[in-house]
C-alpha positions as CSV (number, residue, x, y, z in Angstrom):
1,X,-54.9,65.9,72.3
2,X,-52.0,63.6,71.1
3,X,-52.6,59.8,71.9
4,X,-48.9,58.1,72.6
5,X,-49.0,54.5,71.7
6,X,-47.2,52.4,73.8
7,X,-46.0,49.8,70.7
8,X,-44.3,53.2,69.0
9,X,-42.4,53.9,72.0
10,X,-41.2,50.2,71.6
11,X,-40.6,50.3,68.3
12,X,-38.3,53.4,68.4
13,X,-36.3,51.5,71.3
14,X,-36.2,48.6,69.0
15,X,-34.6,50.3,65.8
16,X,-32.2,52.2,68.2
17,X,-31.3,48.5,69.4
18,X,-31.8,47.4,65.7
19,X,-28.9,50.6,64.9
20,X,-26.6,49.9,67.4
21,X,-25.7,45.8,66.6
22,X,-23.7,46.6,63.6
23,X,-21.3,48.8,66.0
24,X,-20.7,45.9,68.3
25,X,-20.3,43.5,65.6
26,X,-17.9,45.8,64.1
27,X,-15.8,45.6,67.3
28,X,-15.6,42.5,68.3
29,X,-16.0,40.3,65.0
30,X,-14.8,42.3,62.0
31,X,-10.9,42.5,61.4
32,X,-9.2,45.7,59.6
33,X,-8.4,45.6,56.0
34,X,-4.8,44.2,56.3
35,X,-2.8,47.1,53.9
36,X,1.1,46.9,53.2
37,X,3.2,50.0,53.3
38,X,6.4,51.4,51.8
39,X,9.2,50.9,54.2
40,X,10.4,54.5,53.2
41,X,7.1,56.1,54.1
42,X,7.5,58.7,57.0
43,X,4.1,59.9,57.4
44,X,3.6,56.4,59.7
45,X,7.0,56.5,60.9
46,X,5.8,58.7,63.8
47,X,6.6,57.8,67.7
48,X,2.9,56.6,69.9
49,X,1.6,59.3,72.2
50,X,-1.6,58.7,74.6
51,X,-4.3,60.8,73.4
52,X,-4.7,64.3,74.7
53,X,-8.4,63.6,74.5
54,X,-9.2,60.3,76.1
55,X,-12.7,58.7,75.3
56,X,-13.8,59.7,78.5
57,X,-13.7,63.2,77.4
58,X,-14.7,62.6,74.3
59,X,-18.7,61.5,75.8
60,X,-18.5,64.7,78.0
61,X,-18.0,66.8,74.6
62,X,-20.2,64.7,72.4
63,X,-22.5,63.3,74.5
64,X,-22.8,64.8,77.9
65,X,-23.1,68.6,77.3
66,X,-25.4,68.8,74.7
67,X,-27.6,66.4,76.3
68,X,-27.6,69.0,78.9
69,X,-27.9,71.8,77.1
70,X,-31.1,70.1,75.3
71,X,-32.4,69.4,79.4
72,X,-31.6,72.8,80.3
73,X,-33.6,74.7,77.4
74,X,-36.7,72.4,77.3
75,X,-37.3,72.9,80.8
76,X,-36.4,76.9,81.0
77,X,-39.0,77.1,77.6
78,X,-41.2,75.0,79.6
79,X,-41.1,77.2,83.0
80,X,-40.5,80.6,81.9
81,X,-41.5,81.4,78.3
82,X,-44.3,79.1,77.9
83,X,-45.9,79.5,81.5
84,X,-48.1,82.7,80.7
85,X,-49.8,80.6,77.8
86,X,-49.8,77.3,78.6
87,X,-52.6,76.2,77.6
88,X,-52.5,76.8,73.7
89,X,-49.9,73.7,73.7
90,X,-50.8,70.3,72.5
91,X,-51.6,67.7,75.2
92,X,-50.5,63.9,75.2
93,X,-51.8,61.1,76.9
94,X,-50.8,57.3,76.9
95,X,-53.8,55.1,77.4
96,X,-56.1,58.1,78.8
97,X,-53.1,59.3,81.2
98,X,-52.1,62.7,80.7
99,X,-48.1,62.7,79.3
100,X,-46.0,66.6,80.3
101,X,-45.2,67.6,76.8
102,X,-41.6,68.3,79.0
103,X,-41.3,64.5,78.4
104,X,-42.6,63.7,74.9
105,X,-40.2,66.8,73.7
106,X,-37.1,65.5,75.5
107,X,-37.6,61.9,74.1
108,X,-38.2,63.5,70.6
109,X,-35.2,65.6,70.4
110,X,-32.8,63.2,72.5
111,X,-34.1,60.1,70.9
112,X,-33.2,61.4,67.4
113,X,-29.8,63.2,68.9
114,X,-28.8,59.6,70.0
115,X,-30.1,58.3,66.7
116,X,-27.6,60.3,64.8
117,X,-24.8,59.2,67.0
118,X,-25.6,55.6,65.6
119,X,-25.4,56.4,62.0
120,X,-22.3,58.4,62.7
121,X,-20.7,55.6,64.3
122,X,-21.6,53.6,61.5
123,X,-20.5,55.4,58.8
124,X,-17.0,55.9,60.8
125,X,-16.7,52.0,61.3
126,X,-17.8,51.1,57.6
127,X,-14.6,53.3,56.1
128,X,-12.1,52.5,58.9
129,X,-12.3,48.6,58.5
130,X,-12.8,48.5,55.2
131,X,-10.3,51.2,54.0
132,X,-7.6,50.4,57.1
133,X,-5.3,53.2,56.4
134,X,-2.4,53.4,58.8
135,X,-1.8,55.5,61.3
136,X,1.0,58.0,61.9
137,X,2.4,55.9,64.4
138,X,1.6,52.6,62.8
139,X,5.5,51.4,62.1
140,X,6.0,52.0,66.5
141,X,3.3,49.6,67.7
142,X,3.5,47.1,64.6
143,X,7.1,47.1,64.3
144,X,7.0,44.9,61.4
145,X,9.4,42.4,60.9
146,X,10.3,43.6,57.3
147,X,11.3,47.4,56.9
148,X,11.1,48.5,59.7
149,X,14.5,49.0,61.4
150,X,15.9,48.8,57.6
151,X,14.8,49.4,54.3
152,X,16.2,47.2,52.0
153,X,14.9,49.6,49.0
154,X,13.5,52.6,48.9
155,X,10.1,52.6,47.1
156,X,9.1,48.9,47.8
157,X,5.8,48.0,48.7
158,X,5.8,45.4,51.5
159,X,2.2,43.9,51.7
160,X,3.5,40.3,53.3
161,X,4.8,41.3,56.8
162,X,3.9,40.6,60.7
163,X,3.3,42.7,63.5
164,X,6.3,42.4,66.3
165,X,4.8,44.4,68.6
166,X,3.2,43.2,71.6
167,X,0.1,45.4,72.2
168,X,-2.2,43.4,70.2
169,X,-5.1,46.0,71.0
170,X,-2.7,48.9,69.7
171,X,-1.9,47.0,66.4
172,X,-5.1,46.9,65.7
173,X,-5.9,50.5,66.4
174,X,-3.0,51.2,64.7
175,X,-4.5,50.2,61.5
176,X,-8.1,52.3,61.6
177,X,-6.6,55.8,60.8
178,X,-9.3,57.0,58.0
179,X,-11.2,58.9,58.9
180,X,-11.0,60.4,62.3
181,X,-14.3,59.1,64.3
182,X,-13.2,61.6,67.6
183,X,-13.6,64.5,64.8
184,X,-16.6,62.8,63.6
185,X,-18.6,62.4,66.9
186,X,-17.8,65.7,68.2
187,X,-18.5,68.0,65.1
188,X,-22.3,66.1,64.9
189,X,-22.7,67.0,68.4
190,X,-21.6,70.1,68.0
191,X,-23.8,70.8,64.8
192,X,-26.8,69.1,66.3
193,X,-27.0,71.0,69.4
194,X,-26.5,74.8,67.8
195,X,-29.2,73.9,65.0
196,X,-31.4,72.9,67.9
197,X,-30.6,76.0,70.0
198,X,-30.9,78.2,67.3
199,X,-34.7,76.8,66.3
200,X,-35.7,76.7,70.1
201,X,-34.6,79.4,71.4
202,X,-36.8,81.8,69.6
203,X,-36.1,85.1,72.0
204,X,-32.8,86.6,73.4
205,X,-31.5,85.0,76.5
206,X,-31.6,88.6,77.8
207,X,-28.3,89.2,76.0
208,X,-28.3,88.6,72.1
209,X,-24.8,87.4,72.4
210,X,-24.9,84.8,74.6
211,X,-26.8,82.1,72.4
212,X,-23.8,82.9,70.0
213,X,-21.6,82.4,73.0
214,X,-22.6,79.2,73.7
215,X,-22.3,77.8,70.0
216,X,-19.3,79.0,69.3
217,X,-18.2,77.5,72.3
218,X,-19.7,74.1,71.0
219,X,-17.6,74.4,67.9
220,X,-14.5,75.6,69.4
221,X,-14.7,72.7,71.9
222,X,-15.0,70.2,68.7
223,X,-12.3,71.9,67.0
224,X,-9.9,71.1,69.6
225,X,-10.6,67.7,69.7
226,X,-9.9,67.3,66.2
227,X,-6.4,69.3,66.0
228,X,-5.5,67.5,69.3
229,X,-6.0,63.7,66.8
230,X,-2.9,65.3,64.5
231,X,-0.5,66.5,67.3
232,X,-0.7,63.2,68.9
233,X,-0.1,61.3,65.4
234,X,-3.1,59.5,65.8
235,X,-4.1,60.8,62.6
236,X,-3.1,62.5,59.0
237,X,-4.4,65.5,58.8
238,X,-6.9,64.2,55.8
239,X,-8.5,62.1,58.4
240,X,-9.5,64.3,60.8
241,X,-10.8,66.6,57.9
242,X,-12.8,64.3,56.2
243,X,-14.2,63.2,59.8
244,X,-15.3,66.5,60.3
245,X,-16.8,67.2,57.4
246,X,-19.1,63.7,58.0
247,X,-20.0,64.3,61.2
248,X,-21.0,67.8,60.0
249,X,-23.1,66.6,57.4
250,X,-24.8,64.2,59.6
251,X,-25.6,66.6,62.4
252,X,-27.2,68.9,59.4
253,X,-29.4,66.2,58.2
254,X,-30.5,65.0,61.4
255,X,-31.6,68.3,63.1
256,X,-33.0,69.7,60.0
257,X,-34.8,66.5,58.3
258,X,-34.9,64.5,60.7
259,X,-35.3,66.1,64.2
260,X,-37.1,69.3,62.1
261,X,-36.4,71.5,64.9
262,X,-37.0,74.7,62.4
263,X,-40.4,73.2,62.1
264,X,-41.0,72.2,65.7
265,X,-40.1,75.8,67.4
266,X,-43.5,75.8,69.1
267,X,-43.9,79.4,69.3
268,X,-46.5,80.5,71.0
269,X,-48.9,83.0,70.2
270,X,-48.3,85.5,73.2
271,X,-44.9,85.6,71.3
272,X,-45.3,85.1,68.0
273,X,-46.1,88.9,67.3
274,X,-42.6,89.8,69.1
275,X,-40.7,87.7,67.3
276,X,-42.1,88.6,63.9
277,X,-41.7,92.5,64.2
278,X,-38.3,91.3,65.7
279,X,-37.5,89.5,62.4
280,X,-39.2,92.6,60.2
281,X,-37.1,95.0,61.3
282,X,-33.9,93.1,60.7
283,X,-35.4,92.8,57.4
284,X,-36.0,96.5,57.3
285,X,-32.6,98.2,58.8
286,X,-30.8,98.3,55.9
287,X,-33.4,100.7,54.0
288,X,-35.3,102.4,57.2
289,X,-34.2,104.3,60.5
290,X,-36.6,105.3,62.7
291,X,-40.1,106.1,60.7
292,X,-39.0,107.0,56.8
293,X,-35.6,108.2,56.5
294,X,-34.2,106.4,53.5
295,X,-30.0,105.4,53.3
296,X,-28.3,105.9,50.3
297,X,-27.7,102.3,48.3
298,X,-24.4,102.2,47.1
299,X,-25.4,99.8,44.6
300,X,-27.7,101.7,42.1
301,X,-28.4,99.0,39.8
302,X,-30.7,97.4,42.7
303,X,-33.1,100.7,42.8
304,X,-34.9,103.3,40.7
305,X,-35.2,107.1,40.6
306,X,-38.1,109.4,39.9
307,X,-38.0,113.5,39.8
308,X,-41.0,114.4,41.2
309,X,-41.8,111.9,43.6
310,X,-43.7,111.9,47.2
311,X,-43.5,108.0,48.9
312,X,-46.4,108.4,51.3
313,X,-45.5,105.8,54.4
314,X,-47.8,104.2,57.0
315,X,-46.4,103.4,60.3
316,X,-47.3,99.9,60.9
317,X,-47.0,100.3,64.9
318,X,-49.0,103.9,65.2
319,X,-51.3,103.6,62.1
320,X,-49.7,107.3,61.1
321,X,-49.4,108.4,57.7
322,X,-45.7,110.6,57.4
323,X,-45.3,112.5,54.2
324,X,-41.9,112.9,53.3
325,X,-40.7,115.2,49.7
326,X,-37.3,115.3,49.0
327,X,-35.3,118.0,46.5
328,X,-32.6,115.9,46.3
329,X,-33.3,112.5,44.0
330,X,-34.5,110.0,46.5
331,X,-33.3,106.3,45.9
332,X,-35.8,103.6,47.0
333,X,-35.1,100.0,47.5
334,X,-37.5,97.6,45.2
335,X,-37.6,95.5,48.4
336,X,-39.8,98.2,50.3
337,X,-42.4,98.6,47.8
338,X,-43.1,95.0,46.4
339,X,-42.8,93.1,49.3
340,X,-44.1,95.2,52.1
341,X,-46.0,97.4,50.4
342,X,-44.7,100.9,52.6
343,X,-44.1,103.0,49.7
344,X,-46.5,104.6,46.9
345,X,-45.3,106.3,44.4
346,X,-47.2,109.1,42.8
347,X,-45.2,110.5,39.5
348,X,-46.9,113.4,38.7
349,X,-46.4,114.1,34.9
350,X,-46.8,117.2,32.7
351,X,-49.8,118.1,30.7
352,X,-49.2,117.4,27.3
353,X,-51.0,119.7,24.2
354,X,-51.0,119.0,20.5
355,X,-49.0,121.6,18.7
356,X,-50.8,124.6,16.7
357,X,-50.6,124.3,12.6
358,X,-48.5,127.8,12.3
359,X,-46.1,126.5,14.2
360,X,-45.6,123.3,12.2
């Protein structure tokens, strides 16, 4: 049995807390990087269009479905899969009460998804408002006083200029184009949840394509959200790159070395067989088809020949031994014999007698 203590649930909550402050501070104390511009620049010369995707969407992408999805496949594990063997699971218990490992699983793998949405965050914050690249339509809400309706020269850096514009909020924005945090936040998400699907759900969801389904989905979903941040010149298109690529990397990390959901698949053992003659014979359908009948490799560097040669198999389901001879040249894989140990090879060779002294 697993004893909870209560003072590490509170210190979890407390780094969480501890993680979030440097986003508020970001927002409501820290001003952008103030950069000047060339007034003949026409990559910020671009006209302000509301977003496709508003932030509202944005959680519902990021946030809200794969905190469903994680809901939905702890608690079908938990009712269907794991129900005829229930008891080979680890308990928990908080001061002698007993805990549903339901619970301590969705506040592992939520509390770490949220977690990740922190540093994310974070890192997005730390390059926009120290970097403050402009945006694509930075010269339509600024409307600086100095090159914008006229350039007095092309090629002239202007660095000492004010805002005209009156949308104080937008001249801000306007100034935190690098790097994309909409592409950021929904790539981790969408790299989070299909590592986490793809470690806990260990068996077909009676069709083999519909786990694929629902992660290419994920990434098609984040896609969009990222090619919607250049068509509405809220971003150059190296932003919304480089924020994808970040958020990718942090949903990596944090599902595989943090979260560990490869490690933490909880397989149990009325299905562990299944799943590892499952994963054997994808191993094994390249070289073998049905019992011993051997394809052809086209790449003959990878096996060896023999002349007289008899592999003698041993079915590993029926406990059957098949002979199988061939007049033809047969080409084994290496793979069969050294790792799983199906093939013996018996070369048989000819007698060999010393030659008589007349004939020397």
């Amino acid at each position: 049995m697993g004893d909870i203590k209560i003072s590490r649930i509170l210190c979890d909550f407390l780094v969480l807390v501890i993680c979030a402050l440097p986003l508020l501070i970001f927002h409501e104390f820290v001003t952008p990087y103030k950069r000047g511009f060339y007034c003949d620049d026409e990559s910020i010369r671009y006209p302000y269009r509301p977003s496709t995707v508003t932030r509202q969407m944005l959680i519902v992408v990021g946030i809200l479905i794969p905190t469903i999805l994680i809901f939905l496949t702890e608690i079908f594990r938990y009712n269907v899969w794991e129900k005829k063997c229930a008891n080979v699971f680890k308990t928990y218990a908080i001061k002698n009460r007993t805990v549903n490992r339901l619970i301590v699983r969705l506040y592992t793998f939520l509390g770490f998804f949220f977690l990740g949405i922190c540093f994310n965050q974070i890192m997005v914050d730390i390059a926009k408002y120290t970097i403050g690249r402009h945006r694509p339509h930075f010269m339509d809400v600024c409307k600086p006083n100095i090159g914008y309706k006229n350039c007095p020269q092309d090629h002239i850096y202007i660095s000492n200029f004010t805002c005209t514009g009156t949308d104080k909020y937008l001249i801000h924005e306007s100034k935190l184009s690098f790097f994309s945090g909409h592409s950021a936040f929904s790539f981790y998400g969408a790299w989070y949840t299909a590592l986490y699907l793809q470690a806990r759900l260990y068996k077909p969801l009676h069709s083999k394509i519909l786990l694929p389904v629902i992660q290419f989905s994920l990434f098609g979903g984040a896609s969009f959200v990222a090619y919607s941040r250049v068509s509405d010149y809220k971003h150059h298109w190296s932003d919304v790159l480089v924020g994808s690529i970040m958020g990718s990397a942090i949903g990596i990390i944090n599902a595989v070395c943090f979260a560990r959901v490869f490690k933490h698949r909880e397989i149990p053992p009325c299905d562990r067989k299944l799943v590892e003659d499952d994963e054997i014979e994808m191993e094994e359908g390249r070289y073998i088809k049905n019992d011993i009948s051997f394809k052809e490799s086209k790449k003959p560097d990878n096996v060896f020949r023999s002349q007289q040669f008899k592999p003698i198999s041993q079915d590993r389901h029926t406990n059957e031994r098949s002979h199988y001879v061939s007049s033809k040249t047969p080409l084994i894989s290496p793979y069969d014999y050294e790792r799983h140990h199906m093939i013996d090879h018996r070369i048989i060779m000819p007698p060999v007698t010393s030659p008589r002294v007349k004939d020397i």
